[in-house]
N, C-alpha and C positions, 0 to 999 in steps of 0.2 A: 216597545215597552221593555224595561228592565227585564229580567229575570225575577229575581227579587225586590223587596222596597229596602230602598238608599238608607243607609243608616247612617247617623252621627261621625260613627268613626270613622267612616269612609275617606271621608275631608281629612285636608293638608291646612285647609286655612278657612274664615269665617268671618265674613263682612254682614255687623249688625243692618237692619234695615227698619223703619218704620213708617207702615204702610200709613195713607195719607186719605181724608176723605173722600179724595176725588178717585180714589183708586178702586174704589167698590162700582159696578155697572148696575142697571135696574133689578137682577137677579138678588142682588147684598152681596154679593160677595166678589171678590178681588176678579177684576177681566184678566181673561187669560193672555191678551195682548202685553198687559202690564207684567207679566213674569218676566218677558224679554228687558223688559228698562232694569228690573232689579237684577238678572245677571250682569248685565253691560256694564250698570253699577259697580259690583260686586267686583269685577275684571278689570276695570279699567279703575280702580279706586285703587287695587292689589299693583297695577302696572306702575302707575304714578310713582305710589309709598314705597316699594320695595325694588321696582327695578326701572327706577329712576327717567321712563316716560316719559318725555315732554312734551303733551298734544297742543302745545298751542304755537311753537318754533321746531321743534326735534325736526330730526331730516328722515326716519323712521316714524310710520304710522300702522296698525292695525284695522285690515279692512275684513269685516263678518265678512265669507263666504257661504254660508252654510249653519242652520240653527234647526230646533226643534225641541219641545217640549212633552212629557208626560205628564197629567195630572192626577194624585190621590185621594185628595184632601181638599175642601173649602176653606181660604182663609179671607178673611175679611177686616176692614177698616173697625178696630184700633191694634189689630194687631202685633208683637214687635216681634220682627221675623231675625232669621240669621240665614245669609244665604254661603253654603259649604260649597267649595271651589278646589277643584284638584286635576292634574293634566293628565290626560289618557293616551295622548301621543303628539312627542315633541319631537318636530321633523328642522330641517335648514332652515326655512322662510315659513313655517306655519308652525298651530300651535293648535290641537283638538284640546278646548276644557269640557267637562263634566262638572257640574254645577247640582245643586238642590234646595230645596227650601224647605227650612225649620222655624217650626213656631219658635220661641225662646224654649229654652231649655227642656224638646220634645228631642226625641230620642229618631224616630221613625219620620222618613223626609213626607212634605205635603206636594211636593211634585220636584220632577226631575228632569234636566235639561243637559244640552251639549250647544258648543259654537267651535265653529274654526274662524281664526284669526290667520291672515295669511299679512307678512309683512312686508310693505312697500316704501319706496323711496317715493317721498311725499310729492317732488318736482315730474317725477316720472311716471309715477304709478305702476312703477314695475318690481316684480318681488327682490327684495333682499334677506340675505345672512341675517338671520334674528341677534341686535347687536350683544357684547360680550354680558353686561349687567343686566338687560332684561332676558338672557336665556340663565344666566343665573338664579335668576330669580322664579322662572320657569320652573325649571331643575328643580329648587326644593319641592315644587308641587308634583312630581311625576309620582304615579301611584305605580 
């Protein structure tokens, strides 16, 4: 668990999201399994746009080694979330994010997560040099 609760500013960047009916479990509110699709979201939406990703040919892929979440907060189906995204440590061939989840325009996160991406050569599966434009684009998010 944090220290503290995640706050707003904390984040570098902010991929909107809009939770879905199917995403509420028997309880009403959002399964916790479903946090993991909206960071992956969130990362891999960010990788594409900004540091130019290409998962469907590239010769570089990002394989989660490593995830976990914290939860605050209930949020539930019609919600519009924002999930905040920023890098905690940006190594040669991996990448720690810190992630959280905000209702829209809530200040204080409803839960908090991390993933490591370690990068591979697609053919090989063995790790590579994070290439030149997506560690750039890493880079602006180191906190």
């Amino acid at each position: 668990m944090p220290d503290s609760m995640p706050q707003r500013a904390d984040y570098r960047h902010f991929q909107p999201i809009i939770t879905r009916w199917h995403d509420n479990d028997v309880y009403g509110h959002v399964n916790n399994v479903t946090y993991y699709s909206f960071f992956d979201t969130a990362v891999n939406t960010y990788l594409i746009e900004q540091g130019g990703l290409d998962i469907h040919d590239g010769e570089v892929v990002g394989f989660v080694v490593s995830s976990a979440c914290d939860y605050f907060a209930s949020i539930a189906f019609p919600d519009r979330l924002e999930i905040g995204l920023r890098v905690g440590k940006l190594g040669n061939s991996s990448v720690q994010y810190e992630l959280a989840v905000f209702k829209a325009g809530e200040e204080e996160a409803c839960a908090a997560g991390r993933f490591v991406h370690v990068f591979v050569d697609r053919g090989t599966n063995q790790p590579v040099t994070i290439p030149g434009m997506l560690r750039e684009a890493l880079q602006r998010l180191v906190v």
